[in-house]
C-alpha positions in Angstrom: -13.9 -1.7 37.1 -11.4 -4.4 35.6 -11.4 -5.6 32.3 -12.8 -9.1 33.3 -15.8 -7.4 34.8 -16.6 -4.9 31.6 -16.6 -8.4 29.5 -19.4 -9.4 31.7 -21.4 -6.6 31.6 -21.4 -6.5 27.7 -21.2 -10.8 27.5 -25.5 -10.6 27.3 -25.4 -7.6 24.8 -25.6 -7.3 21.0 -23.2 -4.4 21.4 -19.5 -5.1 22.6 -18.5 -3.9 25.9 -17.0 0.0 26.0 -14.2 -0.1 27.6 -11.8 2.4 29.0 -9.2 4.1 27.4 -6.8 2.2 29.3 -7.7 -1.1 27.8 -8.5 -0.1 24.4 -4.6 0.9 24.2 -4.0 -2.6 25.9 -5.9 -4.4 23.1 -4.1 -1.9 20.6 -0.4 -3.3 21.7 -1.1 -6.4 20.3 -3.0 -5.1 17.3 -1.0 -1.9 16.5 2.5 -4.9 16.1 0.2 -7.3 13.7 -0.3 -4.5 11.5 3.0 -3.6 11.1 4.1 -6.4 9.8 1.1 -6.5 7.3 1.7 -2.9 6.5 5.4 -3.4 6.1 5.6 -6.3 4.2 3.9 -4.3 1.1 7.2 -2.3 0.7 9.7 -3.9 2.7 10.5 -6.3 -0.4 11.2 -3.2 -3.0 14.7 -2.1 -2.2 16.1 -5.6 -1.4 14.3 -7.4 -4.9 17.4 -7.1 -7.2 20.1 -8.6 -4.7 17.3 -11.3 -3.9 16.7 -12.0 -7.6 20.3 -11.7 -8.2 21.3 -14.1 -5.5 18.1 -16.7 -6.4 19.2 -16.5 -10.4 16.1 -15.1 -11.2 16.2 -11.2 -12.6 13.7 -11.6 -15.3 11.4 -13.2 -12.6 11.5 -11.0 -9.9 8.1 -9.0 -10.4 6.4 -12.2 -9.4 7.8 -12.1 -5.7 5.9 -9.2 -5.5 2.7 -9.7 -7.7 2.2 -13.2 -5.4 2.0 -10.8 -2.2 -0.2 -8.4 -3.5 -2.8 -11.1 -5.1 -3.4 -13.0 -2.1 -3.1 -10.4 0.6 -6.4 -8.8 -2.1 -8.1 -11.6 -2.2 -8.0 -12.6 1.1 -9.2 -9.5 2.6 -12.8 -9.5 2.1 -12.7 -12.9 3.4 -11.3 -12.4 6.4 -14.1 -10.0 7.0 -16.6 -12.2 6.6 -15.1 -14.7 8.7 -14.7 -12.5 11.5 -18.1 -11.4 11.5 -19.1 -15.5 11.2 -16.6 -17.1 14.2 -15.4 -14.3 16.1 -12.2 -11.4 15.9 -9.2 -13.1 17.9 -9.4 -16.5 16.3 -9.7 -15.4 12.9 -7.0 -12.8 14.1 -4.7 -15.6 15.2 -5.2 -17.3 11.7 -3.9 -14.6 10.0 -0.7 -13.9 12.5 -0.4 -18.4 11.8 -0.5 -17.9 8.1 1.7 -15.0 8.1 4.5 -16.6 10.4 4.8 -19.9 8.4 4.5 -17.9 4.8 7.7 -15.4 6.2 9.5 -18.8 7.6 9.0 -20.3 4.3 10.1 -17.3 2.3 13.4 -17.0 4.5 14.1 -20.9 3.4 13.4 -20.5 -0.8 15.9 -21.5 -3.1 14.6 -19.9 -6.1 12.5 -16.7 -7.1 10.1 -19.2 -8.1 9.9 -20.6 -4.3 9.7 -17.2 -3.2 6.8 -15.8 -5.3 4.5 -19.4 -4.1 6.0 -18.6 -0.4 4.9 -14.8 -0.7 1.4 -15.9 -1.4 1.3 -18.3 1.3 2.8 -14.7 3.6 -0.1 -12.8 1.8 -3.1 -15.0 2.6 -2.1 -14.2 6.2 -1.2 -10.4 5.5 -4.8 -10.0 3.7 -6.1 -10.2 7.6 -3.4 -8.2 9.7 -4.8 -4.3 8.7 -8.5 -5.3 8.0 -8.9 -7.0 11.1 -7.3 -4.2 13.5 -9.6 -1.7 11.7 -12.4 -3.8 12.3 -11.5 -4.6 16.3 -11.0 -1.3 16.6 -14.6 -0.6 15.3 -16.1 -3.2 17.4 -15.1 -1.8 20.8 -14.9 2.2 20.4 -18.0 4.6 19.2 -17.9 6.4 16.2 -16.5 9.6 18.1 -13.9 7.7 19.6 -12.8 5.4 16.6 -11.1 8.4 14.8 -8.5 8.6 17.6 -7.5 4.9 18.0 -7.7 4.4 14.2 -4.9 7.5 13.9 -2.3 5.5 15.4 -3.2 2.5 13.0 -2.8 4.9 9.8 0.3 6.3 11.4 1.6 2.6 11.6 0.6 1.7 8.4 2.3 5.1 6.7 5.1 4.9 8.7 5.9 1.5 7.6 4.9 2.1 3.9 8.2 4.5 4.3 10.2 2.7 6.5 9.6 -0.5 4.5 12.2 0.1 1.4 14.6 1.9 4.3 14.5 -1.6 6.1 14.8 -4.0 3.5 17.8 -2.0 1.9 19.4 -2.3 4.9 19.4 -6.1 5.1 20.1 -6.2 1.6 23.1 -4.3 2.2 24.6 -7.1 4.6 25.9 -9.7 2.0 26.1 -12.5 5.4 24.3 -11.8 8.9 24.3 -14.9 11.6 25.8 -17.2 8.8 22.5 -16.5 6.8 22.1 -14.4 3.5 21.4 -10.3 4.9 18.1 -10.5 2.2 16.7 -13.6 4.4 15.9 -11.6 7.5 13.7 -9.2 5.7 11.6 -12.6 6.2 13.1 -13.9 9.0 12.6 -11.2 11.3 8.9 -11.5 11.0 8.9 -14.5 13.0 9.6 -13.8 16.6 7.3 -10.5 16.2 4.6 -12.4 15.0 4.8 -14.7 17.8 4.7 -11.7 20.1 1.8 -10.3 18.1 -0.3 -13.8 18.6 0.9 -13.8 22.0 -0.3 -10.1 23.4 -4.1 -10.6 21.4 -4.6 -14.1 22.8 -4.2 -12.3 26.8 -5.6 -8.8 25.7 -8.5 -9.5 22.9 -11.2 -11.0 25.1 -14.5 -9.5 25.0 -17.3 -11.5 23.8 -18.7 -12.1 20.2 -22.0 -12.0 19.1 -22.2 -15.0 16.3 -23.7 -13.4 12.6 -25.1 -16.7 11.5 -24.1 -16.5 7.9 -23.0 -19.4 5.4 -19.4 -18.2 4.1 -19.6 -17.0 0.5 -17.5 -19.7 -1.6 -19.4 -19.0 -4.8 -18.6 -15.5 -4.1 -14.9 -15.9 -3.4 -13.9 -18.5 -6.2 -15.7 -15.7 -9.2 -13.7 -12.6 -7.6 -10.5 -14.6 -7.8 -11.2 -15.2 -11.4 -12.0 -11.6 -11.8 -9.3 -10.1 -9.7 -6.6 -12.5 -10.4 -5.9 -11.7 -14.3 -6.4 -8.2 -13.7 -4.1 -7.7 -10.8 -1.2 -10.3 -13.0 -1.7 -7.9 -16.5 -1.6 -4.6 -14.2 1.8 -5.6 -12.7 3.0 -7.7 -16.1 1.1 -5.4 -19.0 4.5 -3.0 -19.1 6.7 -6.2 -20.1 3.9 -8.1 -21.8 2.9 -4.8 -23.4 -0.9 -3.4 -22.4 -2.7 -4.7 -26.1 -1.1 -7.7 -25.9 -2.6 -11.0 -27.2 -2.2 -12.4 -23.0 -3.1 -9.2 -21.8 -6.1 -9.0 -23.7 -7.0 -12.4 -22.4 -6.1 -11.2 -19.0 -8.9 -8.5 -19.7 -11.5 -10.7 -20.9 -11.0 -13.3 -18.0 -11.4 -10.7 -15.5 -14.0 -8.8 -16.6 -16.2 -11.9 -17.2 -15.1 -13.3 -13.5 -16.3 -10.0 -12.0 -19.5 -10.0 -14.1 -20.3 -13.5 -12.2 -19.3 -12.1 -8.9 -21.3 -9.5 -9.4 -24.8 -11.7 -10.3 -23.4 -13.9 -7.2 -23.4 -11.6 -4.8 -26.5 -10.3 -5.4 -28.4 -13.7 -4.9 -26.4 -14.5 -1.8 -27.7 -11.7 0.1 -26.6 -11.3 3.6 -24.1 -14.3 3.0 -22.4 -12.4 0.1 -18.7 -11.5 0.8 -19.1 -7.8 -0.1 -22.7 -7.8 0.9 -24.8 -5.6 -1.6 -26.7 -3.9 0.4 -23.7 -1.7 2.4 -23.5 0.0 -1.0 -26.7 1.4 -0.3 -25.5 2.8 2.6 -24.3 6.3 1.2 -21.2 6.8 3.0 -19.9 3.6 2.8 -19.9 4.2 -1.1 -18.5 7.4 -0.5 -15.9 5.6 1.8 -14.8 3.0 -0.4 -15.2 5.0 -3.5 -12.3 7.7 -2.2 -10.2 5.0 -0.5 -9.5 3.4 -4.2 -9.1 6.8 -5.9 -6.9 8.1 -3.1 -4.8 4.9 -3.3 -4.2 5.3 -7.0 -2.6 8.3 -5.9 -0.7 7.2 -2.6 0.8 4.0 -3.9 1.6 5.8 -7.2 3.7 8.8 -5.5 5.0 6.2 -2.7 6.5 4.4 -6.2 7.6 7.3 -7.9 9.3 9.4 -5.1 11.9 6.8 -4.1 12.7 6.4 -7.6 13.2 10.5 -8.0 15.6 10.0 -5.0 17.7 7.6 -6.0 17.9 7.8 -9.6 17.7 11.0 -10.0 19.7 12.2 -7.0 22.0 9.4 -6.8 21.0 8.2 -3.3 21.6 4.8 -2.1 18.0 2.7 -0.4 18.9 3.9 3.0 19.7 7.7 2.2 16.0 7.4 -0.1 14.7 6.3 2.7 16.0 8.8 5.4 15.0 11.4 2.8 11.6 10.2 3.6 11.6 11.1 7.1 9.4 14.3 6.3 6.5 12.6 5.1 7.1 10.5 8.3 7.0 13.0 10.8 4.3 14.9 9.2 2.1 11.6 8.8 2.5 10.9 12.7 1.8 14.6 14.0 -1.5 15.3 11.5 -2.6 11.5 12.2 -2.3 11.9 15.9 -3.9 15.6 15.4 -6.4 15.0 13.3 -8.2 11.5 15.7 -8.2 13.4 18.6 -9.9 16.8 17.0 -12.5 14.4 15.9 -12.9 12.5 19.2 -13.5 16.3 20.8 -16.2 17.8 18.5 -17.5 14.6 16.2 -16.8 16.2 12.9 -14.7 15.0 10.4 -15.6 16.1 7.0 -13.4 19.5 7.3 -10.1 16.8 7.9 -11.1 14.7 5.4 -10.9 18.0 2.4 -8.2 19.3 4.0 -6.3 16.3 4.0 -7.1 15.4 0.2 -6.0 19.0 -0.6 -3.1 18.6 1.1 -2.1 15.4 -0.7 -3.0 17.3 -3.8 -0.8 20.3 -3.3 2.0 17.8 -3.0 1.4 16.0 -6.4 1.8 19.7 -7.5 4.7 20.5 -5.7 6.4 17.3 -7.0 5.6 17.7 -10.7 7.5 21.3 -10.2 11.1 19.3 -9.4 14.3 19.6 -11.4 17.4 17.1 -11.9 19.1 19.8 -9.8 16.0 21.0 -7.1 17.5 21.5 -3.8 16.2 18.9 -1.3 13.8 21.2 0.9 12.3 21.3 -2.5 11.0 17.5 -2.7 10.8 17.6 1.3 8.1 20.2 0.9 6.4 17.9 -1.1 7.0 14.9 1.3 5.3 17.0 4.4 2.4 17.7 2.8 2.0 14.2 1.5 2.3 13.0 5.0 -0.3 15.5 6.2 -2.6 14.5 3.7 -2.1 11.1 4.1 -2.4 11.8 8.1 -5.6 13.3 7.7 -7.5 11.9 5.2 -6.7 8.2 5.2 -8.4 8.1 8.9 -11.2 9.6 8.4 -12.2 8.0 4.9 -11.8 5.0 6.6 -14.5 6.4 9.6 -16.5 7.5 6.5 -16.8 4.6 5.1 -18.0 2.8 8.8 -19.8 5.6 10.4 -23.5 4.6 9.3 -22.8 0.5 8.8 -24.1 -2.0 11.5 -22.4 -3.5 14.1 -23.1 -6.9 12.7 -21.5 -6.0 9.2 -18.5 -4.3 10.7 -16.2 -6.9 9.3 -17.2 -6.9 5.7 -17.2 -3.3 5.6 -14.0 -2.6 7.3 -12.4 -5.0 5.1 -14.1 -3.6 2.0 -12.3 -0.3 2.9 -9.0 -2.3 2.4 -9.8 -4.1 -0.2 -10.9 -1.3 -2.3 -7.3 0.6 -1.2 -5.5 -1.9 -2.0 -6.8 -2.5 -5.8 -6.7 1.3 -6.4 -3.0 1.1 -4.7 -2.1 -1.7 -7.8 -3.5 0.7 -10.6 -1.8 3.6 -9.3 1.6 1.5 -9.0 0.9 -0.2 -12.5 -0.2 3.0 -14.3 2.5 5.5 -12.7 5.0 3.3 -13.9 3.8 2.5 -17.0 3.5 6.3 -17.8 6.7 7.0 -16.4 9.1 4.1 -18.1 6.8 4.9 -21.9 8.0 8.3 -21.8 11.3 7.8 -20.4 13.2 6.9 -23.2 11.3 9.3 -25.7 12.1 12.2 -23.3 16.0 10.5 -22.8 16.4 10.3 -26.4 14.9 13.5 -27.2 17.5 15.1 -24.4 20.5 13.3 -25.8 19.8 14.8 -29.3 19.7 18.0 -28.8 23.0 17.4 -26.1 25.0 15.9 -29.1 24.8 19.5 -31.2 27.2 20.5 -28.5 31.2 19.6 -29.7 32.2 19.1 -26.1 29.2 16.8 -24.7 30.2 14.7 -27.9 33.9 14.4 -26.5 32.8 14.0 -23.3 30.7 11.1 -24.3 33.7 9.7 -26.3 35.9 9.4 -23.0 36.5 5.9 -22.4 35.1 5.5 -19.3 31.3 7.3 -20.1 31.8 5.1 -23.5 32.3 2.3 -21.4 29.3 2.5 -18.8 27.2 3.1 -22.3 27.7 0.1 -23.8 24.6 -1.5 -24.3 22.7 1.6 -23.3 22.9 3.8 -26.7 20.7 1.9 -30.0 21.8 2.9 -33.5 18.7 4.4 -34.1 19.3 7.1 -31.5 16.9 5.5 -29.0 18.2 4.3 -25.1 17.9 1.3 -23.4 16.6 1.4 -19.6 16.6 -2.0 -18.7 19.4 -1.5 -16.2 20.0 2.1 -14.3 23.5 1.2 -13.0 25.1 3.0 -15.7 24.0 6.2 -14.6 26.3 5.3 -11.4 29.3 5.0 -13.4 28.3 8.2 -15.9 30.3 11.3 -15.4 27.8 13.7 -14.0 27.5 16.5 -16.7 27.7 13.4 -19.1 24.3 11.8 -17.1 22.7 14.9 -16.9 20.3 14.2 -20.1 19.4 10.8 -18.8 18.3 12.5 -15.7 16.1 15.3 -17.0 14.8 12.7 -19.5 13.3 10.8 -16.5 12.4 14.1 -13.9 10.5 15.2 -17.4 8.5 12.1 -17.2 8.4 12.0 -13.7 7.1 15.4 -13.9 4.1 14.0 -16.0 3.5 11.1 -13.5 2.7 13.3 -10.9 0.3 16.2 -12.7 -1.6 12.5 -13.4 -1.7 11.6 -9.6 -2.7 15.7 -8.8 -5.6 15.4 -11.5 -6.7 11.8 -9.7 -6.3 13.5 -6.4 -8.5 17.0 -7.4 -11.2 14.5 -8.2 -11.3 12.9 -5.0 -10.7 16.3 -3.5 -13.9 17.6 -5.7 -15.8 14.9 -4.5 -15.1 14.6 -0.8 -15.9 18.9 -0.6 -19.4 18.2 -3.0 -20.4 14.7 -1.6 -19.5 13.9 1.8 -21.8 15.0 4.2 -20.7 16.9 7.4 -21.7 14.7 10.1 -21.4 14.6 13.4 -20.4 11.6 15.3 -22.0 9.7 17.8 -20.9 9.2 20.7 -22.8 6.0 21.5 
């Protein structure tokens, strides 16, 4: 049967066409390269951000580059869902790869960080669709059984690149002048002919038919969770500089509660028109889906912050050695992904994967909050494999959790919900690990150094021009440190660092016993909530 002729069949259906295994994976190619991007330009940025900010006069600025991103791509999300579900997957799809393509050209092109962070958001209105949307084609033309095993290789995409992102851009960064262009530009750059290939491969591949949902698009809906989510997503990556009680944080607060208040009373009188239609959360497993997916993010994007920063201040690693380093987590991500879809494609059960990969993930916040300024590296690449594995098993199967028992006709809105809701609990895991983490810092630092100073020789040793020299700046008269800047450590004799680096694994060691307490609680309530289904086949 050719592909043509299973669009036929299923072209008078409500249900879209099954197709063979054979052309799901030709429908994935395209899908599979569009989520890449989307899934690597989340981290890809991180490593590079202080030579782009540096080379754009802009160092104060620079968390903007990133908060643009990450408040569009949000936002956009849950609209993308809806629209799919309104006019169809590939157009919608081929919006997003549009939007995406001109935002990255545009970013390549700025000429200040304040170019930059409008062009991200542009890049993020696009990168709101790339991940949803795949999920959600995915869902359309697989069964419940089945969808487990395609979606693995999505989640092994989307971890992979999470890792391979900082890797990536550090490398660019590295190149001070590639092609007569700045090395930072083809972080952005790059994006274009691959997104052209993306549009390219779903415009011949992504052809079966769509049943219209004749809904009016939620605009009511949309502007009041921008007000909500927009102040609170800005004080969650500002509130460390602005400081969290703040007069404009405050604000922040107040804004964005009261915007999610009237989303909330407009959603409910939209009814099937809303954009995170009420009545999925009735639907137990999708609560239970979505629910996990934003605690389980606190705790992914929180360690996926954290850990590079172990690496390479800590251990003195440069972006591309952090991100090598990562290659455990990597590996195991791939094999328990790949594992884990097609164990649930051969018996239909996926609640046991789903505990054992939340366990898993826990066990490594543990293994983490164990290390030392001086742990050997199998020690933090322990923790790395059973992040991956946890990550590889229970990231899939939330996300078939959250889908298994939702309609056809809502598949977009849901799927994207899942995103959405990983994506805000992947901003308060970043903003609160780091806020714990730079709030103790200096206490821990300082604390460190103190009791360092009773010893005559570190007090020489500190006196030596050179350590005197790379402290300048650093060291208050009132005994307390200044972290504004890390480079110092670089230029540090190494027994004379060696406070300033057990100050920060000691609050390190703190961020991730909070990330294992987050991550029993989802493991406590996927083991006593979820039930054990099986799968249908149909």
């Amino acid at each position: 049967m050719t592909f043509s002729d299973t669009q036929e069949q299923g072209a008078s259906g409500d249900i879209p066409p099954r197709l063979s295994h054979r052309q799901i994976t030709t429908v994935m190619s395209g899908l599979v390269l569009g989520m890449f991007l989307g899934a690597l330009d989340q981290t890809v940025v991180s490593s590079a951000l202080r030579t782009i900010a540096d080379d754009l006069h802009g160092l104060t600025a620079q968390a903007w580059v990133t908060t643009a991103y990450l408040i569009t791509a949000t936002l956009a999300t849950p609209l993308y869902g809806k629209l799919s579900d309104i006019h169809g997957r590939r157009p919608v799809y081929l919006a997003a790869i549009a939007l995406f393509t001109v935002g990255s050209l545009l970013c390549g092109c700025a000429t200040s960080v304040y170019e930059l962070a409008a062009f991200r958001a542009v890049q993020g209105l696009g990168g709101g669709g790339l991940m949803s949307l795949a999920m959600t084609i995915i869902a359309d033309i697989t069964s419940p059984r089945e969808r487990g095993r395609y979606q693995g290789y999505f989640m092994a995409v989307f971890g992979g690149a999470s890792i391979v992102g900082p890797l990536v851009g550090g490398a660019f960064a590295d190149r001070a002048d590639l092609l007569g262009i700045a090395g930072w530009r083809w972080i952005f750059l790059i994006n274009v002919p691959l997104a052209a290939a993306a549009a390219v491969t779903i415009t011949r591949v992504l052809r079966f038919p769509h049943r219209r949902v004749r809904h009016r698009l939620d605009y009511p809906g949309a502007l009041a969770l921008a007000v909500g989510l927009v102040p609170l997503l800005t004080v969650a990556e500002q509130g460390r500089a602005w400081g969290w009680d703040s007069p404009l944080a405050l604000s922040m607060y107040a804004i964005g509660v009261a915007g999610l208040a009237v989303f909330l009373v407009v959603e409910r009188r939209s009814g099937d028109a809303a954009l995170l239609p009420p009545r999925l959360f009735r639907i137990r497993t999708f609560r239970l889906g979505v629910g996990l997916h934003f605690v389980v993010g606190i705790g992914m994007f929180g360690a996926m912050t954290t850990l590079p920063l172990y690496l390479q201040l800590v251990r003195g690693m440069s972006p591309i050695a952090a991100g090598l380093a990562t290659l455990p987590t990597v590996a195991a991500n791939l094999a328990v992904t790949l594992l884990t879809g097609r164990m649930i494609a051969r018996t239909g059960r996926f609640k046991v994967h789903l505990v054992a990969g939340v366990g898993s993930f826990t066990a490594a916040m543990l293994v983490f909050a164990t290390l030392r300024a001086d742990s050997p590296l199998w020690h933090p690449a322990l923790g790395m494999a059973l992040m991956g594995a946890g990550l590889g098993a229970s990231m899939q199967t939330l996300t078939t959790l959250a889908q298994c028992e939702v309609p056809r006709t809502d598949m977009g809105a849901a799927t994207a919900s899942v995103n959405f809701f990983r994506s805000n609990g992947g901003t308060v895991g970043t903003a609160a690990f780091l806020s714990i983490l730079f709030t103790t810092a200096a206490g821990s630092i300082a604390d460190r150094l103190a009791e360092a100073r009773q010893d005559p020789g570190y007090r020489h040793l500190l006196a030596q021009p050179d350590n005197a020299h790379a402290l300048t700046g650093v060291l208050r008269p009132d005994g307390g440190v200044d972290l504004e800047d890390s480079a110092f450590l670089r230029a540090l004799d190494p027994s004379a660092a060696l406070p300033f680096l057990e100050g920060y694994v000691a609050s390190m060691r703190i961020v991730f016993l909070t990330g294992a307490v987050v991550s029993l609680a989802a493991f406590v309530i996927a083991a006593w909530r979820v039930p054990d289904l099986t799968l249908s086949d149909e």
